[in-house]
C-alpha positions in Angstrom: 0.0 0.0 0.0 1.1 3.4 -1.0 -0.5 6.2 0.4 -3.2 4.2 2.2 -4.2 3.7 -1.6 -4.2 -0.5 -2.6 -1.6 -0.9 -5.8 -2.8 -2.5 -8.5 -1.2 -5.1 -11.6 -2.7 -3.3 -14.4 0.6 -5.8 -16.7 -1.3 -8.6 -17.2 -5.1 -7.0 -17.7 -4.2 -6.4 -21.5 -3.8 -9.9 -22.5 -7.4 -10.6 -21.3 -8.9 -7.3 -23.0 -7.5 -8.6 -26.2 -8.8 -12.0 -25.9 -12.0 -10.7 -25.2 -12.8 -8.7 -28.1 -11.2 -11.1 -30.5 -13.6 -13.7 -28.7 -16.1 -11.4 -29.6 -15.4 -10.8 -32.9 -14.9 -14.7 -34.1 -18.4 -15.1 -32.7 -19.7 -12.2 -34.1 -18.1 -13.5 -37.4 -19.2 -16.8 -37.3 -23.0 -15.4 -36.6 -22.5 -13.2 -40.4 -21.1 -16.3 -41.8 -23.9 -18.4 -41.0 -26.9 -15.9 -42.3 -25.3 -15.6 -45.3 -25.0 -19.4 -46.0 -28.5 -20.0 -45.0 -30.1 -17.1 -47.4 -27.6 -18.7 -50.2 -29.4 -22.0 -49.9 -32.9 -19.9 -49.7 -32.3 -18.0 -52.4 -31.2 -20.7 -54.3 -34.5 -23.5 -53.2 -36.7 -20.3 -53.6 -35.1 -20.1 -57.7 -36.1 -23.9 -58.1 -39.4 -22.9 -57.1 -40.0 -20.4 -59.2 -38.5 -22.2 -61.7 -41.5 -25.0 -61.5 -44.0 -22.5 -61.3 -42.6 -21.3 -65.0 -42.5 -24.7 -66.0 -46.0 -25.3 -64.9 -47.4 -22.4 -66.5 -45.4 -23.1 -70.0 -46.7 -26.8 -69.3 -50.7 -24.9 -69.2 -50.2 -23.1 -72.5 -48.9 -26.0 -74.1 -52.1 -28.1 -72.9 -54.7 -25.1 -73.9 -52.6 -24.8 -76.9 -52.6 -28.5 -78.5 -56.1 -29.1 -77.4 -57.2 -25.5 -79.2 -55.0 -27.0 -82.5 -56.7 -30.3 -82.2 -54.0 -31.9 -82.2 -55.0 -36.0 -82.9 -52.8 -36.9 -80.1 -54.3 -34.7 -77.9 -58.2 -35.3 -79.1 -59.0 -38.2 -76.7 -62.9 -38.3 -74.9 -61.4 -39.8 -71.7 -59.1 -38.8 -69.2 -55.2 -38.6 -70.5 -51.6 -37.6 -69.6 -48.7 -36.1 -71.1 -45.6 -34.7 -70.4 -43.1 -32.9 -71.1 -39.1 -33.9 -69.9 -35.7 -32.5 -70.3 -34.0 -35.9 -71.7 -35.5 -38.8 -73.6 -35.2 -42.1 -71.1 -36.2 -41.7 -68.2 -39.4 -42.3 -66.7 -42.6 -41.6 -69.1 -40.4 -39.5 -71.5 -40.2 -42.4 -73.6 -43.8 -42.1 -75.0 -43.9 -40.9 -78.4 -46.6 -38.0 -77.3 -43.9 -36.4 -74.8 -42.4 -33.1 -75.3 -39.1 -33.5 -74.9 -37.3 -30.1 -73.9 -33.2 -29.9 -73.6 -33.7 -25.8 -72.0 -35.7 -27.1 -69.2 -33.4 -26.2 -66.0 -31.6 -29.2 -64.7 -34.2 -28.8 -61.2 -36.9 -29.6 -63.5 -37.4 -33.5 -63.9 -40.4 -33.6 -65.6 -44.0 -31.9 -66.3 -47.0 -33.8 -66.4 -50.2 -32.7 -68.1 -52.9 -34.4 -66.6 -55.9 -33.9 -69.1 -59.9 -34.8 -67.7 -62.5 -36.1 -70.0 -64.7 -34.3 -72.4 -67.1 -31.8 -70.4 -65.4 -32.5 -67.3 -65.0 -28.7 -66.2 -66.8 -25.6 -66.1 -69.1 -25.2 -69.0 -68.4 -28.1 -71.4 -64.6 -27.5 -70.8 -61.7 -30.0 -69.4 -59.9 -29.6 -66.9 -55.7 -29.6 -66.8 -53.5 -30.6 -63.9 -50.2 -29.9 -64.1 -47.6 -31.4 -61.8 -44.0 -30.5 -61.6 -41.2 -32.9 -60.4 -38.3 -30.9 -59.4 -35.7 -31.2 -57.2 -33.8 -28.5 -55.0 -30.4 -28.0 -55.7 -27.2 -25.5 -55.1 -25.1 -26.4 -57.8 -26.0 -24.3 -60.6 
C-alpha cells in the first residue's frame, strides 16, 4: 500500500482485453457467416421454385394450346396424360406423345399434363393438372 491507496497489476489485464474482443469478434463473425450461408441456400431453393411455377405455367399453354390446335394426339374423350421432360429415357419421356425439352433447368425433372374427360369442367370444358417434379439443388 502506497498512500493508504491498494496498488494494483494493471501488466497482465491487457492480455485478457484482447482475448475478449477477439472472442467477440470470431463469434460475431461466425453469426454473419452463418446468415449468409443460409439465405444462399434460400435464395437458391426459392429459384427452383420459381422455376417449377414457370415450368408449370409453359406446361398450361402448351395443354390449352394442343387441345385449341386439335392436335389428334391430344383429341382423346377420356381422361389422359402427357408430359413434357428435359431428356428422352427416363421415366414416361419415352412415349412418343412427350415433349421432350433440352432448355428445361436441370431442377426440372419432368411436367405432367394431366388432361380430364370431355365436359369435365366448367361449361363443357376440361380440366388440366399440371404437376412438376423438381428437385432442390445448389449447384447451378
Amino acid at each position: 500500500m502506497v498512500d493508504g491507496r491498494l496498488k494494483l497489476d494493471k501488466k497482465g489485464i491487457a492480455i485478457y482485453l484482447v482475448l475478449g474482443v477477439l472472442l467477440i469478434v470470431v463469434f460475431l463473425g461466425g453469426m454473419f457467416m452463418t446468415f449468409v450461408v443460409s439465405q444462399s441456400r434460400f435464395s437458391h431453393h426459392q429459384l427452383s421454385r420459381i422455376q417449377a411455377l414457370y415450368a408449370a405455367k409453359a406446361g398450361m399453354y402448351y395443354a390449352i394450346d394442343r387441345l385449341s390446335q386439335q392436335d389428334p394426339n391430344w383429341s382423346a374423350a377420356t381422361p389422359f396424360e402427357r408430359f413434357i421432360c428435359r431428356e428422352s429415357g427416363a421415366a414416361h419421356c419415352s412415349d412418343a406423345t412427350t415433349l421432350i425439352d433440352p432448355l428445361l433447368p436441370h431442377t426440372i425433372k419432368l411436367v405432367k399434363i394431366a388432361v380430364g374427360a370431355a365436359n369435365s369442367g366448367i361449361q363443357n370444358t376440361r380440366t388440366i393438372n399440371i404437376t412438376v417434379d423438381y428437385t432442390y439443388s445448389d449447384k447451378q
